[in-house]
C-alpha positions as CSV (number, residue, x, y, z in Angstrom):
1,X,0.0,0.0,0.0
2,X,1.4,3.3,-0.9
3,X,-0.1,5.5,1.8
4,X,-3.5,7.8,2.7
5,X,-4.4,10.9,1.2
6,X,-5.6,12.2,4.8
7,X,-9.2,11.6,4.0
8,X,-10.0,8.0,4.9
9,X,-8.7,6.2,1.9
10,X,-6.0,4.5,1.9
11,X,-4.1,5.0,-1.5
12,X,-3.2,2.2,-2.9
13,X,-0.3,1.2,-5.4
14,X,-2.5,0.7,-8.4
15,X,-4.3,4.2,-7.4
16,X,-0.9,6.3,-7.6
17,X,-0.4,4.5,-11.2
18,X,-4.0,5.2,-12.4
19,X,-3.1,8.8,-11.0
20,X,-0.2,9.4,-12.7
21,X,-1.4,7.9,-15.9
22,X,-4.1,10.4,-16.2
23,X,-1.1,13.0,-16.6
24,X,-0.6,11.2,-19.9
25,X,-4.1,10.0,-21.1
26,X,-5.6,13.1,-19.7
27,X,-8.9,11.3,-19.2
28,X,-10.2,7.7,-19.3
29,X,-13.3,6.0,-18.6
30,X,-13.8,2.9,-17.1
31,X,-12.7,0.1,-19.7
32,X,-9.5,2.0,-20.1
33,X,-9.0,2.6,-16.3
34,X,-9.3,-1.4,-15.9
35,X,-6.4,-1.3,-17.9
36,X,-3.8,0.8,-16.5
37,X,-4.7,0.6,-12.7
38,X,-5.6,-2.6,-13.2
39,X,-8.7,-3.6,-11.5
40,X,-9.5,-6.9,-12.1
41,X,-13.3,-6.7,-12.4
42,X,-15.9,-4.0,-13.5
43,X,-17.4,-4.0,-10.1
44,X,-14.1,-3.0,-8.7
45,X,-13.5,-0.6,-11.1
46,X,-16.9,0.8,-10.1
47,X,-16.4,1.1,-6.6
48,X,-12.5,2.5,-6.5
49,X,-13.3,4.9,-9.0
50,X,-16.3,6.4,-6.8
51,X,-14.2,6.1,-3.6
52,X,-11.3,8.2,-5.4
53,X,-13.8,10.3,-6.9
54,X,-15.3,11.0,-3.2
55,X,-11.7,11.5,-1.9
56,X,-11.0,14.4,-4.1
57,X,-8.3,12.8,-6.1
58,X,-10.3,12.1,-9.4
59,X,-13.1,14.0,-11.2
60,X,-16.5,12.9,-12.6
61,X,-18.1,14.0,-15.4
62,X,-20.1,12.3,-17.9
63,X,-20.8,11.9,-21.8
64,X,-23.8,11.4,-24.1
65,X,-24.0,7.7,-25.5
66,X,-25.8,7.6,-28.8
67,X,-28.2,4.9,-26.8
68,X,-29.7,7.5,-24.4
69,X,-27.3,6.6,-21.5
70,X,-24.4,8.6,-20.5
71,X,-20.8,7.3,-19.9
72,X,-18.6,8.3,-16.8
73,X,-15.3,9.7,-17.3
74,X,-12.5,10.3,-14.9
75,X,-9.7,13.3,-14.8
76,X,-7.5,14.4,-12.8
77,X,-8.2,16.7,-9.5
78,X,-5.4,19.5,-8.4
79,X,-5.1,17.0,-5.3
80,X,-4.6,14.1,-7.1
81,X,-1.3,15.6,-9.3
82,X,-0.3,16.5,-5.9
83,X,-0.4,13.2,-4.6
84,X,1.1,11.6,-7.6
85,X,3.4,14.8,-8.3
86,X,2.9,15.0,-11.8
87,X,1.5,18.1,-13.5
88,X,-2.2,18.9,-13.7
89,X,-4.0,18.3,-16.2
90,X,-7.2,17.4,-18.4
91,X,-10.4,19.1,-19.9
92,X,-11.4,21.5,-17.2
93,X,-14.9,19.9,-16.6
94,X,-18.0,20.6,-13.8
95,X,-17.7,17.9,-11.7
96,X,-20.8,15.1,-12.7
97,X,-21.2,17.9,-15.7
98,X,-23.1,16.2,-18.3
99,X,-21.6,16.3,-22.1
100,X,-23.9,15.5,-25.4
101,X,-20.8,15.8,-27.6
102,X,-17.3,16.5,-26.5
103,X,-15.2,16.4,-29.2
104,X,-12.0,16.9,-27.5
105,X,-12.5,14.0,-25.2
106,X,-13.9,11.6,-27.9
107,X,-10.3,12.3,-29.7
108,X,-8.6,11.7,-26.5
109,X,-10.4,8.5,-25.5
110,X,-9.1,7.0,-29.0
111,X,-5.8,8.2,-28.7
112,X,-6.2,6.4,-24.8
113,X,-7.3,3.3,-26.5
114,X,-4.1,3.1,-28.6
115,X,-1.3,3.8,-25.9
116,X,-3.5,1.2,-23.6
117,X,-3.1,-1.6,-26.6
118,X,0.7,-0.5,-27.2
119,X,1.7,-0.4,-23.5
120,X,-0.6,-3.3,-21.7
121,X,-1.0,-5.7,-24.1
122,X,2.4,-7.5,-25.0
123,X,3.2,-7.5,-28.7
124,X,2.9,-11.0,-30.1
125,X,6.1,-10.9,-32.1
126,X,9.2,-12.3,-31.1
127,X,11.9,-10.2,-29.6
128,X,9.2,-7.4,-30.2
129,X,8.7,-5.2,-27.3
130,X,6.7,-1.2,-26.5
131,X,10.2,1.2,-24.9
132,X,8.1,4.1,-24.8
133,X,5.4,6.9,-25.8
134,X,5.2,10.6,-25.2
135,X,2.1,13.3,-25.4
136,X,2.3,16.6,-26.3
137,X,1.1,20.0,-24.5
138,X,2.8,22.1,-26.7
139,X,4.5,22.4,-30.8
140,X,7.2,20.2,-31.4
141,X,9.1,23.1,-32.4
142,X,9.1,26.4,-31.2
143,X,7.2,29.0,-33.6
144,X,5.1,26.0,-35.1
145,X,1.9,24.6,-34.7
146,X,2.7,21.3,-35.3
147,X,1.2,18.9,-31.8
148,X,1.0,15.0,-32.4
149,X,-1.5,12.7,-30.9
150,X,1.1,11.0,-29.4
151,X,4.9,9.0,-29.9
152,X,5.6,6.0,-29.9
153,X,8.6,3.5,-30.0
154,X,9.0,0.1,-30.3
155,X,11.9,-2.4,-30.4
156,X,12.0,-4.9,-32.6
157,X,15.4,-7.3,-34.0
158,X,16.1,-5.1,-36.9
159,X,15.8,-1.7,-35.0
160,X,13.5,0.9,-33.2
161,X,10.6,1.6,-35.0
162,X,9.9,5.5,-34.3
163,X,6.6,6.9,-35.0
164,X,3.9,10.2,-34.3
165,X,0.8,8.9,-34.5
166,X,-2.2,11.3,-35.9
167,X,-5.7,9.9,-34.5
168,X,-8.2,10.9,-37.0
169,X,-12.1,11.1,-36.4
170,X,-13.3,12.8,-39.5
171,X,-13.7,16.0,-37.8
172,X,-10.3,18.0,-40.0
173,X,-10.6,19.3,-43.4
174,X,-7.7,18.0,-45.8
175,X,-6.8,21.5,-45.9
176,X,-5.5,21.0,-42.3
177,X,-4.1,17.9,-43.3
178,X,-2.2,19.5,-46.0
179,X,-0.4,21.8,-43.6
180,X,0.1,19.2,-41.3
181,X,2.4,17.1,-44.1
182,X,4.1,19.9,-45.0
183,X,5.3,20.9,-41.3
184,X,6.1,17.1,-40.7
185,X,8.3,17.6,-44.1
186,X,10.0,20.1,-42.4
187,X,10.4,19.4,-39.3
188,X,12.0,16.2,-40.9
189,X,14.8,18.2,-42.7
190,X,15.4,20.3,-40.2
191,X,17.8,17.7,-38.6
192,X,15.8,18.5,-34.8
193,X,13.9,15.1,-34.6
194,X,17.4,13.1,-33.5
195,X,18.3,15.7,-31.4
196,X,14.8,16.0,-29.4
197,X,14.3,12.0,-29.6
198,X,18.0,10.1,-30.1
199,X,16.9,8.3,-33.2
200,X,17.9,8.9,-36.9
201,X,14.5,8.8,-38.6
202,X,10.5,9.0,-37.8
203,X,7.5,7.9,-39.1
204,X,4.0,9.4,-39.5
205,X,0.9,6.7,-38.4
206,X,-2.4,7.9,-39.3
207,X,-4.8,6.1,-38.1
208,X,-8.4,6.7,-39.6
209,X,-12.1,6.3,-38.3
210,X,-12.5,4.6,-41.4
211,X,-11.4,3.1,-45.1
212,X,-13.0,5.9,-46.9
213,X,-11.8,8.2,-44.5
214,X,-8.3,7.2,-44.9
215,X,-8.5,6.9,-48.6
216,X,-9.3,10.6,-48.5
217,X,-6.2,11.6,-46.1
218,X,-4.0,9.2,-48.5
219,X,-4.9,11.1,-51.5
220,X,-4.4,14.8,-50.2
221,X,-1.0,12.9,-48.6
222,X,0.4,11.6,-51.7
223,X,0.3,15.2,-53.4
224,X,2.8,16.5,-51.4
225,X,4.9,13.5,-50.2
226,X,5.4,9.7,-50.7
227,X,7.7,9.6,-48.0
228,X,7.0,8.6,-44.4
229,X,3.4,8.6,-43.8
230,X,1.7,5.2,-43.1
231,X,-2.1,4.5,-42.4
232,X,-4.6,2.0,-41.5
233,X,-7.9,2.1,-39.3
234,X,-8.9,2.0,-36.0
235,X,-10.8,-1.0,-37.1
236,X,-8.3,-2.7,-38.7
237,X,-5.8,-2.0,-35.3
238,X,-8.4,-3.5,-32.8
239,X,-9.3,-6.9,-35.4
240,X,-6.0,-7.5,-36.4
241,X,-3.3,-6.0,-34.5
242,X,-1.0,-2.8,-34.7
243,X,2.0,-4.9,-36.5
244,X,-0.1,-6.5,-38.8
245,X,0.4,-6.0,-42.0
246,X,-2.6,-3.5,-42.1
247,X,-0.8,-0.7,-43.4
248,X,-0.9,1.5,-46.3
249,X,1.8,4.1,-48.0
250,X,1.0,7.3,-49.7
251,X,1.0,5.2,-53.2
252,X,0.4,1.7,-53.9
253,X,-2.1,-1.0,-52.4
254,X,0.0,-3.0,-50.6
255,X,-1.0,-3.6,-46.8
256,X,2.7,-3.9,-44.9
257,X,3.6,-4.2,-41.3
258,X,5.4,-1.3,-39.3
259,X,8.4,-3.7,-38.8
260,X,9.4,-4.6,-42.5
261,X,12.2,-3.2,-44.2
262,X,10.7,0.4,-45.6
């Protein structure tokens, strides 16, 4: 047990993970809690997250389901960074607020849903192995505009594959997504990804809501580059794996894996 946050609950190992986790995910509901605290059953996910929730460590709010219901989510509190010492943050929500759309933590949950399935779930390759992933608050450069959804890397016997991944719900026009190739262009000749990240070379994963969605992204993609952009779907991540050979270049209809020879 890790200790009591001086208002009747003790804090346990698992909590101060789930804590500083939400300094990453930003906010999670339940399935995805499971994951990183873990609790071992939805019952005692449902009663740790209340008691946290009543202890002022974790906050409450909720989102529209397309059935009626509504879906509780879970941020972080100012006491709850404290606890865990990591910075505070997360969408700045009324606690039990109710949402009907949010689309801010909708993009956040599937981002969550990806660093869950790269960092919890061992990679079922041999000698294949998650080292790390990083979220952004701010440009990757200073005097651009330029934020991933998130970095990843992962270790396999031919090298490290490094990647910023682009979560995309259908919500950006491919104007947007124009200017977002042409920044990762540049940031890629500017020489500043091995410095910021000790690798030599990065890849771009976008990873759409959908085929014809990404068959959109591909085309605006392949006028300006052919060059290290990859893409698949959500769907095709959660049936088949993220090293399947789901992948797609700028050009050509091959479907590769991450981890072959580019």
């Amino acid at each position: 047990m890790a200790g009591t946050n001086g208002k009747g609950i003790v804090v346990q190992d698992r909590d101060l993970n789930l804590l500083r986790e939400l300094a990453v995910m930003r906010v999670v509901d339940r399935e995805q809690a499971k994951v990183v605290a873990p609790f071992q059953s939805t019952t005692r996910a449902n009663v740790r997250l209340l008691a946290l929730t009543r202890a002022g460590l974790l906050r409450r709010f909720f989102l529209g389901t397309s059935g009626g219901g509504k879906k509780a989510l879970y941020a972080l509190s100012p006491n709850g960074a404290k606890l865990a010492e990591v910075p505070y943050r997360g969408p700045r929500r009324r606690r039990d607020e109710v949402f009907v759309a949010d689309f801010f933590v909708t993009h956040q949950l599937s981002i969550n849903n990806l660093y869950c399935r790269l960092k919890y779930h061992p990679i079922p390759m041999e000698n294949t192995k998650f080292v790390r992933w990083m979220s952004f608050f701010e440009p990757l450069q200073s005097g651009h505009s330029l934020i991933p959804d998130g970095y990843a890397e992962i270790a396999h016997p031919t090298g490290t594959l490094a990647a910023f991944l682009e979560i995309d719900l259908g919500t950006e026009g491919l104007t947007v997504w124009k200017g977002k190739v042409r920044e990762y262009l540049g940031y890629a000749l500017s020489g500043v990804f091995p410095k910021q990240f000790s690798n030599e070379r990065f890849r771009v994963l976008v990873i759409a809501n959908s085929e014809r969605r990404l068959q959109s992204i591909r085309t605006a993609v392949a006028a300006e580059t052919e060059k290290i952009f990859w893409f698949t779907t959500i769907e095709s991540i959660e049936s088949d794996g993220f090293c399947s050979p789901i992948w797609l270049r700028p050009k050509g209809e091959e479907r590769r894996s991450l981890l072959q020879t580019p």
